[in-house]
C-alpha positions as CSV (number, residue, x, y, z in Angstrom):
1,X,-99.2,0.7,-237.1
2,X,-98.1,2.4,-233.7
3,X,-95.2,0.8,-231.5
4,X,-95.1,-0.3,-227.9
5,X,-92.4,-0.9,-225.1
6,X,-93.4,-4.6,-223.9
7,X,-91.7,-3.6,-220.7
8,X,-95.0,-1.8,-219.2
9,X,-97.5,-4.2,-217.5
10,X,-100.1,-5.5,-218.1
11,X,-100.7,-5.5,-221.8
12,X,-104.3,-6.5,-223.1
13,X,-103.9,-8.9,-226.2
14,X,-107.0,-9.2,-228.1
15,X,-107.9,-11.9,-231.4
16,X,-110.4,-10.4,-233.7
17,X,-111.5,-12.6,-236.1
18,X,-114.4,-12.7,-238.4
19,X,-116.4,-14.9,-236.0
20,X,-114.9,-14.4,-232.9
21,X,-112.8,-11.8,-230.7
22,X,-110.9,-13.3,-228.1
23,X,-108.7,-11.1,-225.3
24,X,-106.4,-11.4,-222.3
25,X,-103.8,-9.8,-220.3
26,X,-100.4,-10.1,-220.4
27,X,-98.2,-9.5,-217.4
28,X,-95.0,-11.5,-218.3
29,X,-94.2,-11.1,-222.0
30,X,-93.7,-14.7,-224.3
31,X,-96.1,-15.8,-221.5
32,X,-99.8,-16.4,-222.4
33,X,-102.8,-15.2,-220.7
34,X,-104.3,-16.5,-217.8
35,X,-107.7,-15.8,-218.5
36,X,-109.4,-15.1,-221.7
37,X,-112.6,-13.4,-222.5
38,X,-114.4,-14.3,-225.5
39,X,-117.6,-13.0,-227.3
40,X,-118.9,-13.2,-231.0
41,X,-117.7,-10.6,-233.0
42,X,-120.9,-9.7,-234.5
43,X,-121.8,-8.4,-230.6
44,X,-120.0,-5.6,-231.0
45,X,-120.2,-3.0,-233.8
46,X,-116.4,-2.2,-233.6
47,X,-113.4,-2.4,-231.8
48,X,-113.8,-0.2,-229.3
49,X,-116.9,-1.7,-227.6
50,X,-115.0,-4.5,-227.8
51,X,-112.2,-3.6,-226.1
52,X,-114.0,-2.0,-223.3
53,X,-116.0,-4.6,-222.1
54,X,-113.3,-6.9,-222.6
55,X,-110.9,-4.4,-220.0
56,X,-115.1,-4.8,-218.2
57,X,-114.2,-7.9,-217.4
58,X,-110.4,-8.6,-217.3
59,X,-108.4,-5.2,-215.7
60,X,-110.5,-4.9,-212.6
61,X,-108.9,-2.1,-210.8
62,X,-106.0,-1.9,-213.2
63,X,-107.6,-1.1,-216.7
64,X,-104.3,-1.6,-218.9
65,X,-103.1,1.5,-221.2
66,X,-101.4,-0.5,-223.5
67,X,-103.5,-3.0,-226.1
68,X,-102.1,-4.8,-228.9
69,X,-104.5,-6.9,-231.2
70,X,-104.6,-9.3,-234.2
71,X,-107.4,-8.6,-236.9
72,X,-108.4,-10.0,-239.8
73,X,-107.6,-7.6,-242.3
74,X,-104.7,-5.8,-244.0
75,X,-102.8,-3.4,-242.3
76,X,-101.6,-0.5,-244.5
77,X,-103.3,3.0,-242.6
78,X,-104.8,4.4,-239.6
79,X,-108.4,3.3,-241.3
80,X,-109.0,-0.7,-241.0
81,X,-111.7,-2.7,-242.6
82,X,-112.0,-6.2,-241.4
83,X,-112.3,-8.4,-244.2
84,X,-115.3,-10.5,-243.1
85,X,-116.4,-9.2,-239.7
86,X,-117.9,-5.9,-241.4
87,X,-115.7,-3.4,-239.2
88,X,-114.6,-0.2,-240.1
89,X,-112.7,1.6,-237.5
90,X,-109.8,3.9,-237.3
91,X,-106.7,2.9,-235.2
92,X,-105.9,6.5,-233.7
93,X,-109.6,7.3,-233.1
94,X,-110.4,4.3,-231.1
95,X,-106.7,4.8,-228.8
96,X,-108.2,8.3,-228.4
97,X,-111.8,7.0,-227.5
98,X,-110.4,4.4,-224.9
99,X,-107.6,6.8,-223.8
100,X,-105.0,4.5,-224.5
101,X,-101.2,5.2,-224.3
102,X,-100.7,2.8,-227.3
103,X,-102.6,0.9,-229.4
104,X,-100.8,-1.6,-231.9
105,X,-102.7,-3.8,-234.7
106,X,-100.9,-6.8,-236.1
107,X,-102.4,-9.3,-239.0
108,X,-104.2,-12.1,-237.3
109,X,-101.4,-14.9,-239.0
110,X,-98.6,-12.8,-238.0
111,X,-99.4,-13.4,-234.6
112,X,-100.3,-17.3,-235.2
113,X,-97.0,-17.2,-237.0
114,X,-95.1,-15.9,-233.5
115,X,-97.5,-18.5,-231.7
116,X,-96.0,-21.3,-233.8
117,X,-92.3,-20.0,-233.0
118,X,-93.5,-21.2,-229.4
119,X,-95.7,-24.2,-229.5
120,X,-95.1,-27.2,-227.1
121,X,-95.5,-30.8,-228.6
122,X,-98.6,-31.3,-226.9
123,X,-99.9,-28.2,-229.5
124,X,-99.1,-29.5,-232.5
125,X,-100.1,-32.8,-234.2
126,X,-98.1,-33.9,-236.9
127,X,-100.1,-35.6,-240.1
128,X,-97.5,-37.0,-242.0
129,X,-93.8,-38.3,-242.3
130,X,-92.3,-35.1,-243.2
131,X,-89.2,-33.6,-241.5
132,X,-88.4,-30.2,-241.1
133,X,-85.4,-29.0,-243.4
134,X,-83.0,-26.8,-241.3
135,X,-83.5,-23.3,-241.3
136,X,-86.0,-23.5,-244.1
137,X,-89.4,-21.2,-243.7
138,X,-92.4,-22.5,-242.3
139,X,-95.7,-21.6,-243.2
140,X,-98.5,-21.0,-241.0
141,X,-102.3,-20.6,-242.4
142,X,-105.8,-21.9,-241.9
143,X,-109.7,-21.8,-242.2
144,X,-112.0,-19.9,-240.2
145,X,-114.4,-17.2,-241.6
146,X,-111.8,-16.4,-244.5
147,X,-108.3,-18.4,-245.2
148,X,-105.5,-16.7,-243.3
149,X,-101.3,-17.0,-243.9
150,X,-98.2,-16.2,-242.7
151,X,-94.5,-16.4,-243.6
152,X,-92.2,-17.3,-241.0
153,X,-88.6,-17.0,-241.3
154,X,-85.1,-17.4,-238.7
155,X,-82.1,-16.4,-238.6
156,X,-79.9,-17.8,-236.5
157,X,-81.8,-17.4,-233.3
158,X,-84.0,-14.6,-234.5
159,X,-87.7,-15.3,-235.9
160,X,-89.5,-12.9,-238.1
161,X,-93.1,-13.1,-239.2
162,X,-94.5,-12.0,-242.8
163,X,-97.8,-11.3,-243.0
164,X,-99.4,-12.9,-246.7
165,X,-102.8,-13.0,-248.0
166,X,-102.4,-16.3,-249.8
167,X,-106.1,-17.0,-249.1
168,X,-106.4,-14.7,-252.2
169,X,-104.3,-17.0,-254.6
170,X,-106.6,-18.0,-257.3
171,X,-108.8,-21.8,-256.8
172,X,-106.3,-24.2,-258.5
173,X,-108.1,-26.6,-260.5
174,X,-107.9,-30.5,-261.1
175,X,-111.4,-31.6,-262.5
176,X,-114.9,-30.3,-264.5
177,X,-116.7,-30.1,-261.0
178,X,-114.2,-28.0,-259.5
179,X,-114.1,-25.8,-263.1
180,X,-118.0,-25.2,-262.6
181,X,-118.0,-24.3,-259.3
182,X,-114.9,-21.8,-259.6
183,X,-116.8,-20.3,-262.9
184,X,-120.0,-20.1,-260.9
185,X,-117.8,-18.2,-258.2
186,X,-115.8,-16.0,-260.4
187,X,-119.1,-14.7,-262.2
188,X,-120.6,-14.3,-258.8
189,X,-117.5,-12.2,-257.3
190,X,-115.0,-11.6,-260.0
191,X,-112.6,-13.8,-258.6
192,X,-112.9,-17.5,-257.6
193,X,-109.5,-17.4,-254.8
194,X,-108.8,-20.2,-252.6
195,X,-110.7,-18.1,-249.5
196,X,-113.4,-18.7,-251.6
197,X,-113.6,-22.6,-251.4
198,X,-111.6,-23.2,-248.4
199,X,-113.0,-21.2,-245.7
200,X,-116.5,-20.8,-244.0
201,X,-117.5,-18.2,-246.3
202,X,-116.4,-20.6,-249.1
203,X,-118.0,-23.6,-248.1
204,X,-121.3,-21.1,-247.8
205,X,-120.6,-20.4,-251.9
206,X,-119.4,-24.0,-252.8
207,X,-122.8,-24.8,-251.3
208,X,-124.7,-22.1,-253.1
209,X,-123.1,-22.8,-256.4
210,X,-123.7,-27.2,-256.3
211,X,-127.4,-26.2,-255.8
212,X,-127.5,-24.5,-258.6
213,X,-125.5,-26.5,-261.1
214,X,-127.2,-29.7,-259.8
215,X,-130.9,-27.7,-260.5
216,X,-132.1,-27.2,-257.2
217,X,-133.7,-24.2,-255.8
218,X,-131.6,-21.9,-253.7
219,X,-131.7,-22.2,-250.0
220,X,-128.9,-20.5,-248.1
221,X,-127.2,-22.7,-245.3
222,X,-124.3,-21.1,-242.5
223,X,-121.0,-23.0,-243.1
224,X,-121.8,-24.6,-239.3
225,X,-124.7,-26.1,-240.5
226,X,-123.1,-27.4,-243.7
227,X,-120.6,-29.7,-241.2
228,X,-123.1,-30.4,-239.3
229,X,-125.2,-31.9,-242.2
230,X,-122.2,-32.9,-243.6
231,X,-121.6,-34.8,-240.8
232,X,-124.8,-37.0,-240.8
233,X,-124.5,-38.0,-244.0
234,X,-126.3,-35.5,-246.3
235,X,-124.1,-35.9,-249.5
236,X,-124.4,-32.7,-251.3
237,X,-122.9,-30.9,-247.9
238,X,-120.9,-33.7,-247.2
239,X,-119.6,-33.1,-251.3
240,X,-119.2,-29.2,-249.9
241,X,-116.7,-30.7,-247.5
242,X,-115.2,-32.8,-249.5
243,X,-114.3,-29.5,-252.2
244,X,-113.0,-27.2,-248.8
245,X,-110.9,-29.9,-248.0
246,X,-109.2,-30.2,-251.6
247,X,-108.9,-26.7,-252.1
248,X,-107.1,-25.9,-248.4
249,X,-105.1,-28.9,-249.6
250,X,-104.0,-27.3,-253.3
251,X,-103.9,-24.0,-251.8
252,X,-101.2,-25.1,-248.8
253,X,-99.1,-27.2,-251.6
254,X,-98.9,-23.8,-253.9
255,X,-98.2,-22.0,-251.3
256,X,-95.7,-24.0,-249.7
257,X,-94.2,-24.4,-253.4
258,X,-93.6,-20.5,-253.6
259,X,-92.5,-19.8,-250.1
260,X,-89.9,-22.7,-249.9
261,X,-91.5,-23.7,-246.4
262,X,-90.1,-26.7,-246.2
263,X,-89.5,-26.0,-242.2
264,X,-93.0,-27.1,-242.4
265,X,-96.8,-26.3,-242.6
266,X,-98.9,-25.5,-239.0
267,X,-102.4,-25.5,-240.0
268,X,-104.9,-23.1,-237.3
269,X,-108.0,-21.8,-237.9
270,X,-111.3,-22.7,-236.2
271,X,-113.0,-24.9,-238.7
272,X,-110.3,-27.9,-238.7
273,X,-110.5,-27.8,-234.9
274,X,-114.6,-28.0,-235.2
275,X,-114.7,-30.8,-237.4
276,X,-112.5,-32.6,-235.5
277,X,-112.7,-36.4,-236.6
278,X,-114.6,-35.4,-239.6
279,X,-111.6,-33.5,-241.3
280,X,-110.0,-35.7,-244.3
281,X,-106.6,-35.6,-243.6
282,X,-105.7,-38.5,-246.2
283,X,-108.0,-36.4,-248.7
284,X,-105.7,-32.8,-247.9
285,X,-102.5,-34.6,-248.4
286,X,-103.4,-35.9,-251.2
287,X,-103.8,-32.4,-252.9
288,X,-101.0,-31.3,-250.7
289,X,-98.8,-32.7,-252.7
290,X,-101.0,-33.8,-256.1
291,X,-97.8,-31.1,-257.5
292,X,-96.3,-33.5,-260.7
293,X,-93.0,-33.5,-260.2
294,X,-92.8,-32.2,-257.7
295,X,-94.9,-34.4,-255.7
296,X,-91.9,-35.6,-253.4
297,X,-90.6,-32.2,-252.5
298,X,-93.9,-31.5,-251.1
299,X,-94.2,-34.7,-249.7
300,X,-91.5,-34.2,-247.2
301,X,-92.4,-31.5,-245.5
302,X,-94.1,-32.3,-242.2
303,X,-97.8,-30.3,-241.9
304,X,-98.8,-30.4,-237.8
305,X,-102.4,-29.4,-237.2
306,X,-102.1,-26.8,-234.3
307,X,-104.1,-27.5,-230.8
308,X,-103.7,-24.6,-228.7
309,X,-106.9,-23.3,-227.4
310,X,-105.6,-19.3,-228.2
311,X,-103.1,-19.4,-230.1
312,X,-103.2,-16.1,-231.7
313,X,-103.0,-14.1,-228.2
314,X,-100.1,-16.8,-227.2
315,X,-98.3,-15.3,-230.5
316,X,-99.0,-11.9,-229.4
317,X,-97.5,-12.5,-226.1
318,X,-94.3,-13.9,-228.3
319,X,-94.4,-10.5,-230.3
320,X,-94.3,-8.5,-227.5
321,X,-90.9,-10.5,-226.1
322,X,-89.1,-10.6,-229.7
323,X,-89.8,-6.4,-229.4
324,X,-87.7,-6.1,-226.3
């Protein structure tokens, strides 16, 4: 990862996520952009056509030197492979490409984990009685293309944000339907994980693998057209909705069980967003905290749906104040 002084202006903030990539400028640091460019991921066959048009569309006369942006993917060397967008790129090639004075990657949930360390009550929907303990963790993750998760911590008036990949815990298990789709899963990729079930890809699989324990041909469907049939009452994808919902449920309560994050649980992504109405909040709290004994532990810590339209290039913004 390179580093940047937040105190040259504007910086271009940029969301890549398996579906989507989303940018904007920032001119004030822990402010959020003005306007934001978006385009499907799969336009672009890598970051730095991204990037460009994006500066296309947003610098004008002052195309910005300076770009930091949230992906999808670990971060461990200059070579990046986003996880379900099908990118392979190299960090110092593409700053040398666009002729960059710095380019800086962060996880995608380490900036929706600085995003939450800023969100106004009108972004954030709580969806039970918790209460936040004092100076306890909070937990940010969600559903899009793949499950996303971040660890966020204070100390006294200092955040800090952990990137996790807790999408990758292994499916938790309550029932034979939910055993016979994880086994159908696990012999189809090795590893049934929580991503797996909880996250568009996953409700693509959880489809794939009730069609063919319940005998019926295949017949692939996009996990947009699995809510949407969900939605108007087919039951085996409303069943597929039914599974993503328990699993982001189980997965949040074991992962709020080995974090401590009793400062509570923000849940972003796009698909809880998408679904709207149609998400089963009684049905996730249910797993949330379906824990045994400690059922009531779980049970008080308050999980807020967040409802900020960007809230990954808001975090950014945030990053880029807590590194002055």
């Amino acid at each position: 990862m390179s580093t940047t002084r937040p105190d040259t202006m504007p910086v271009l903030v940029a969301d890549i996520g398996g579906t989507n990539a989303r940018a904007g400028l920032i001119t004030e640091p822990g402010r959020e952009p003005g306007t934001v460019f978006s385009r499907p991921t799969a336009d672009f066959p890598g970051l730095a056509g991204f990037l460009q048009a994006a500066m296309a569309q947003l610098g004008g006369e002052h195309v910005p030197s300076r770009v930091i942006c949230a992906v999808a993917s670990p971060l461990n060397d200059d070579t990046v492979r986003l996880t379900n967008a099908g990118w392979t790129f190299s960090i110092s090639a593409t700053r040398q490409t666009l002729r960059l004075d710095h380019l800086v990657l962060v996880n995608d949930w380490v900036a929706q984990g600085w995003a939450v360390t800023r969100l106004s009550e009108s972004h954030r929907v709580q969806h039970n009685a918790g209460h936040p303990a004092a100076d306890a963790p909070l937990l940010a993750l969600g559903p899009g293309t793949g499950l996303g998760s971040a660890l966020i911590t204070r100390l006294g008036s200092q955040w800090s944000v952990f990137a996790t990949e807790g999408g990758h815990i292994s499916l938790g298990i309550t029932s034979r339907r939910e055993a016979e789709i994880a086994l159908y899963i696990h012999q189809r990729f090795g590893h049934c994980s929580a991503e797996r079930v909880a996250s568009g890809v996953g409700m693509e699989a959880v489809h794939d693998a009730l069609r063919a324990i319940d005998g019926h041909p295949p017949r692939a469907l996009s996990a947009e057209a699995i809510a949407r049939k969900a939605v108007a009452g087919d039951p085996l994808c409303a069943e597929v909705l039914e599974r993503f919902t328990a699993a982001l449920g189980s997965a949040a309560g074991d992962l709020a069980l080995a974090t401590g994050a009793r400062g509570g649980i923000y849940l972003g992504g796009g698909i809880i967003p998408a679904l709207g109405d149609a998400f089963d909040w009684t049905c996730f709290l249910e797993r949330f905290t379906a824990k045994g004994r400690f059922h009531d532990y779980l049970a008080a810590i308050p999980v807020y749906a967040i409802q900020h339209p960007a809230p990954a290039l808001l975090g950014l913004s945030v990053y880029l104040e807590a590194q002055a």
